[in-house]
C-alpha positions as CSV (number, residue, x, y, z in Angstrom):
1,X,-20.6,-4.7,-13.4
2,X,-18.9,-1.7,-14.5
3,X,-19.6,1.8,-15.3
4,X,-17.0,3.9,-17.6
5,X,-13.9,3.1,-16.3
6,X,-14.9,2.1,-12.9
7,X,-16.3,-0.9,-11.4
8,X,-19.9,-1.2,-9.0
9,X,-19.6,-4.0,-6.1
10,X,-23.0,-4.6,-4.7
11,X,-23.1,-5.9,-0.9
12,X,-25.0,-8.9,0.5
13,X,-27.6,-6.4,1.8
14,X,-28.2,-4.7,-1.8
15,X,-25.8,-1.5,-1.5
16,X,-24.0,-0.5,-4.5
17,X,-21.2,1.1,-4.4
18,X,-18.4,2.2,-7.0
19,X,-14.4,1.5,-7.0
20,X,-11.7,2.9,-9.4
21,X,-9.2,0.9,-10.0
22,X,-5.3,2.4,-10.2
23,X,-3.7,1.7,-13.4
24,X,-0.6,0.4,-14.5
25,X,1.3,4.0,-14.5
26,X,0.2,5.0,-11.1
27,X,1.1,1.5,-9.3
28,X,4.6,1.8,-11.0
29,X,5.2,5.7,-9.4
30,X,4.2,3.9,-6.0
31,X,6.1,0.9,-7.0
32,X,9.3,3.2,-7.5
33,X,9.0,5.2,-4.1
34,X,8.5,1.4,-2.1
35,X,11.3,0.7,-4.0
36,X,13.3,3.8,-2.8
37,X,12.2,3.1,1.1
38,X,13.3,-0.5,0.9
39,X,16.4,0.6,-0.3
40,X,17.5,2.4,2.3
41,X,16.5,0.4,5.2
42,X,18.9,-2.3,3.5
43,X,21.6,-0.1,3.5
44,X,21.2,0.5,6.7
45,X,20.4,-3.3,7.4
46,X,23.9,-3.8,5.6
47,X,25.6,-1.2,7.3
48,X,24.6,-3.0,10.4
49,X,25.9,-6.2,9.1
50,X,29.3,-4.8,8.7
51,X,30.1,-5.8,12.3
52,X,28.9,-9.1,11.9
53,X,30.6,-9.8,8.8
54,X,33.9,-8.9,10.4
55,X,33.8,-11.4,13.1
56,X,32.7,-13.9,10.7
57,X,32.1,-13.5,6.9
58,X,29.5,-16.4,6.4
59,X,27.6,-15.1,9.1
60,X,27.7,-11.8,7.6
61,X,26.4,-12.7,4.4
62,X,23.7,-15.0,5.9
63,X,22.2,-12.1,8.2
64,X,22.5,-10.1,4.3
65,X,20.5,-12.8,2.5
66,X,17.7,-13.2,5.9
67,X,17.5,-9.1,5.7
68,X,17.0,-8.8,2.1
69,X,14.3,-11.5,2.1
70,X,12.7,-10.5,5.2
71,X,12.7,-6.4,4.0
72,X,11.5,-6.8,0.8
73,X,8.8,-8.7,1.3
74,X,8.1,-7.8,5.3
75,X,7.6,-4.2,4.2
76,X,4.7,-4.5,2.1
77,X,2.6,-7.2,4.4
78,X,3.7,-5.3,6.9
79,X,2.8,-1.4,5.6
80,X,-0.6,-3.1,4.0
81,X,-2.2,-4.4,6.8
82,X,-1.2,-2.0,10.0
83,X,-2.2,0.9,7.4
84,X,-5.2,-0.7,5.9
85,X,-3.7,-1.9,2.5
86,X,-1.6,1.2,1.9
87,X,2.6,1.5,1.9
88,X,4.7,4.8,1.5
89,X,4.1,4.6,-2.2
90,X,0.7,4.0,-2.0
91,X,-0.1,6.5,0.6
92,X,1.7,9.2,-1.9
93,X,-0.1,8.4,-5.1
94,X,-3.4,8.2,-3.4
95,X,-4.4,4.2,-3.9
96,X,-5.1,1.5,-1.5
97,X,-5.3,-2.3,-1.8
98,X,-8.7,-3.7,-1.5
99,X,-10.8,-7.3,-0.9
100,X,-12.0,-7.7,-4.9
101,X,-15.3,-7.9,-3.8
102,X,-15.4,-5.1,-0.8
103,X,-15.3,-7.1,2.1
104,X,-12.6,-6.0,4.8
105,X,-8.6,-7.1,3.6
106,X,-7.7,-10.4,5.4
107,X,-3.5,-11.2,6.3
108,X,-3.6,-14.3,3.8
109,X,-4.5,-12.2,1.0
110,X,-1.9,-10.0,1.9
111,X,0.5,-12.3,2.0
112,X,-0.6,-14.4,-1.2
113,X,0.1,-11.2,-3.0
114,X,3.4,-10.3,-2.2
115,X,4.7,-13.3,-2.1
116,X,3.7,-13.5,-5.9
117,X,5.0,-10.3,-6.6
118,X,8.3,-12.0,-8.0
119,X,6.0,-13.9,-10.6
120,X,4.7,-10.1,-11.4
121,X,8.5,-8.5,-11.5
122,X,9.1,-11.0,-14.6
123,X,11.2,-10.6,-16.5
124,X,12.0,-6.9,-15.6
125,X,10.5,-3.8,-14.4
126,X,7.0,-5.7,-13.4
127,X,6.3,-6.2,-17.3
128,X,4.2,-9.7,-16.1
129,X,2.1,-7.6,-14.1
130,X,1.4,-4.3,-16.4
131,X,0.4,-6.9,-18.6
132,X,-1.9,-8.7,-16.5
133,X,-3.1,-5.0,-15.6
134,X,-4.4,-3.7,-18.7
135,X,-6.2,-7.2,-19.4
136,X,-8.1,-7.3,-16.6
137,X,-11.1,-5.7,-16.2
138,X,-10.3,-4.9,-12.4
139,X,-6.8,-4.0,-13.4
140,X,-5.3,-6.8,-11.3
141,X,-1.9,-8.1,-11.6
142,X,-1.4,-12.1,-11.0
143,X,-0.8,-11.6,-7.1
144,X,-4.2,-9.8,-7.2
145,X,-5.9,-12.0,-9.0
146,X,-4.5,-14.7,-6.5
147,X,-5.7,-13.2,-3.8
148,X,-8.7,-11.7,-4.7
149,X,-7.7,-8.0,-4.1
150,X,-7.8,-5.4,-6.4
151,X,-5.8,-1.6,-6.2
152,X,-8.2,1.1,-6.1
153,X,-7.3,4.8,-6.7
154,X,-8.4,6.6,-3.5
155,X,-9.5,10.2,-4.3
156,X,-9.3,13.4,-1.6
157,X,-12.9,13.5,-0.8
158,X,-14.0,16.7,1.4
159,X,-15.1,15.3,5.1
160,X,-18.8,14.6,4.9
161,X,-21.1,17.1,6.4
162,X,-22.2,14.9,9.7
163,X,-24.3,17.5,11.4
164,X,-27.4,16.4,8.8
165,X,-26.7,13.2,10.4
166,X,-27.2,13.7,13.9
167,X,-29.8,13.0,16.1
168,X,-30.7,14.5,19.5
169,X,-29.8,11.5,21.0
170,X,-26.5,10.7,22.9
171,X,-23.8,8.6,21.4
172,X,-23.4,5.5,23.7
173,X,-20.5,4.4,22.0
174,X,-18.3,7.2,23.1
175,X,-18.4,5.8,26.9
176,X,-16.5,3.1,25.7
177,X,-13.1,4.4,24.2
178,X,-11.5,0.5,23.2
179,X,-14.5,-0.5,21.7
180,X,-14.5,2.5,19.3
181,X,-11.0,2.2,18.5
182,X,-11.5,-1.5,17.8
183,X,-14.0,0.0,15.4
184,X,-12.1,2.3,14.0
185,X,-9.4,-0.2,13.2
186,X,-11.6,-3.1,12.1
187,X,-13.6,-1.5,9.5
188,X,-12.9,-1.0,6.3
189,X,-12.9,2.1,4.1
190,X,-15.4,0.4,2.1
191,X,-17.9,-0.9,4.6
192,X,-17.4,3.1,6.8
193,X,-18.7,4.6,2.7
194,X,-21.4,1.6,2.9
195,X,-22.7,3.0,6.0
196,X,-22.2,6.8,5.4
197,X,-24.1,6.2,2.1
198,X,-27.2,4.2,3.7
199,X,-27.8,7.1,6.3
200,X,-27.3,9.8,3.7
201,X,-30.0,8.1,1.1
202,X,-32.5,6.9,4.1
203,X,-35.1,8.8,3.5
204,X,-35.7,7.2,-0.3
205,X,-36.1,3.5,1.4
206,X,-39.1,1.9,1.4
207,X,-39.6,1.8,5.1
208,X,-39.3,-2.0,5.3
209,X,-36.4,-2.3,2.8
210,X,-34.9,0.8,5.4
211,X,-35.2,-1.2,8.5
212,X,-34.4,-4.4,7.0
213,X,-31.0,-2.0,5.6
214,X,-30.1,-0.6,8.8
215,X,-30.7,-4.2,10.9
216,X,-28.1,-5.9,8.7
217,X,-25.3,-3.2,9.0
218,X,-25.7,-3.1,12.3
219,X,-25.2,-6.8,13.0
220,X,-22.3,-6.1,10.8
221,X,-20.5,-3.6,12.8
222,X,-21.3,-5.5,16.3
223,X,-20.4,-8.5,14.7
224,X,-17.0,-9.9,16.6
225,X,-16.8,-6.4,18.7
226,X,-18.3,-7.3,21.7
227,X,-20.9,-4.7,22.3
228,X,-21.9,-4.3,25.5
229,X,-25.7,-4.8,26.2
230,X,-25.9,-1.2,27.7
231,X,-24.2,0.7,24.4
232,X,-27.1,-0.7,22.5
233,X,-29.7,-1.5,24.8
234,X,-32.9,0.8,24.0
235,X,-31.0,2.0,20.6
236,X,-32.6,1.6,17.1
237,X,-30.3,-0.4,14.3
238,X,-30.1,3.2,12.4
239,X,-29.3,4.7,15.6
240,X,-26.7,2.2,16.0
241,X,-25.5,2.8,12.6
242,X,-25.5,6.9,13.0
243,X,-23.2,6.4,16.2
244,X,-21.1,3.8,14.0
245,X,-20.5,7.0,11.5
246,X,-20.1,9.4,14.0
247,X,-16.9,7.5,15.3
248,X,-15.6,6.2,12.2
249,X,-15.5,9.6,10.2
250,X,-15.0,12.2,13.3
251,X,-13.3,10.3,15.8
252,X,-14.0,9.7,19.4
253,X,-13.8,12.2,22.3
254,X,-13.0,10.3,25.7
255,X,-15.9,10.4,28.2
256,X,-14.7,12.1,31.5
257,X,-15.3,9.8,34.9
258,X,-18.2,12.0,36.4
């Protein structure tokens, strides 16, 4: 479904919520400054090399083929999934690869779209994949299409007021400092927006269609995290969800050993 030029996802448990997708000029500018980084860490790579090639020349231009290869492709997977589908360029021009249909980005689609991106380059200056861009509704090039992913223009956002949030009640989750950071780095921009929005628009749930809301994104978040039975014990799903938030969008102060 889309609305103007952006397009709604709807979750599994009924939230809606609304992507931009970059176009063609923006994803070139980033294109162009990946472009610039890769550059230099194979001159340097080369530069290195230089020894190598003096002892044996075959060698040396093996080592050159291996670093070219394993640069320009390396430094995307790489850059996408430690920094949560963003590079250099990417980071600069304010977009971000996503799953296509909001779930969190797995490794194989990262890899099944860079390692298209030579189909995409065609025949020069990525003209296969502006092409594929501005006929796709999602504005998805061939390795995006591939692997379901989609590039989604990220815009500065003022940090959400919190405080209206809150509850009396302690935060459970902060006594355990590796489980929040395993939070923090498992969850995706899209389902941390998912949960902020379901808190923010609570109070215009039907009360069952609330609970039933709040249950699922719970089990979501503990899902593969290995809560411990005393961080949730006693606790509400919304509760759950509120402390979730709370970590995700302000970080996590370390609980001092009494």
């Amino acid at each position: 479904m889309e609305m103007g030029r952006g397009v709604t996802l709807r979750t599994p448990e009924g939230v809606a919520f609304a992507l931009l997708p970059a176009g063609p000029i923006a994803r070139f500018a980033a294109w162009a400054v990946d472009l610039a980084v890769v550059s230099v860490v194979l001159l340097a790579a080369e530069m290195a090399l230089t020894l190598t090639s003096l002892v044996s020349p075959d060698a040396g231009r093996a080592g050159g083929i291996i670093a070219f290869f394993a640069v320009s492709l390396g430094y995307a997977m790489v850059c996408e999934w430690r920094y949560k589908g963003q590079t250099v360029g990417k980071r600069l021009l304010s977009i971000r690869v996503v799953d296509a249909g909001g779930m969190k980005l797995q490794p194989g689609q990262i890899i099944i779209r860079n390692v298209l991106r030579g189909i995409d380059s065609l025949p020069l200056c990525y003209m296969v994949g502006a092409i594929s861009c501005m006929a796709s509704r999602k504005s998805q090039r061939l390795g995006d299409i591939a692997a379901n992913t989609m590039v989604i223009r990220e815009p500065k956002v003022q940090k959400p007021d919190l405080e209206q949030l809150k509850s009396d009640k302690y935060n459970s989750l902060r006594a355990y400092p590796l489980l929040a950071a395993r939070l923090r780095q498992r969850t995706s921009q899209a389902e941390a927006d998912i949960a902020l929005q379901a808190l923010v628009r609570r109070d215009s749930l039907d009360p069952l269609a609330r609970v039933e809301l709040f249950r699922e994104i719970a089990a979501r978040f503990k899902e593969g995290l290995d809560f411990p039975e005393e961080a949730s014990k006693g606790i509400t799903d919304e509760q759950i969800v509120r402390d979730v938030v709370e970590i995700l969008f302000t970080g996590v102060r370390r609980v001092k050993p009494a």
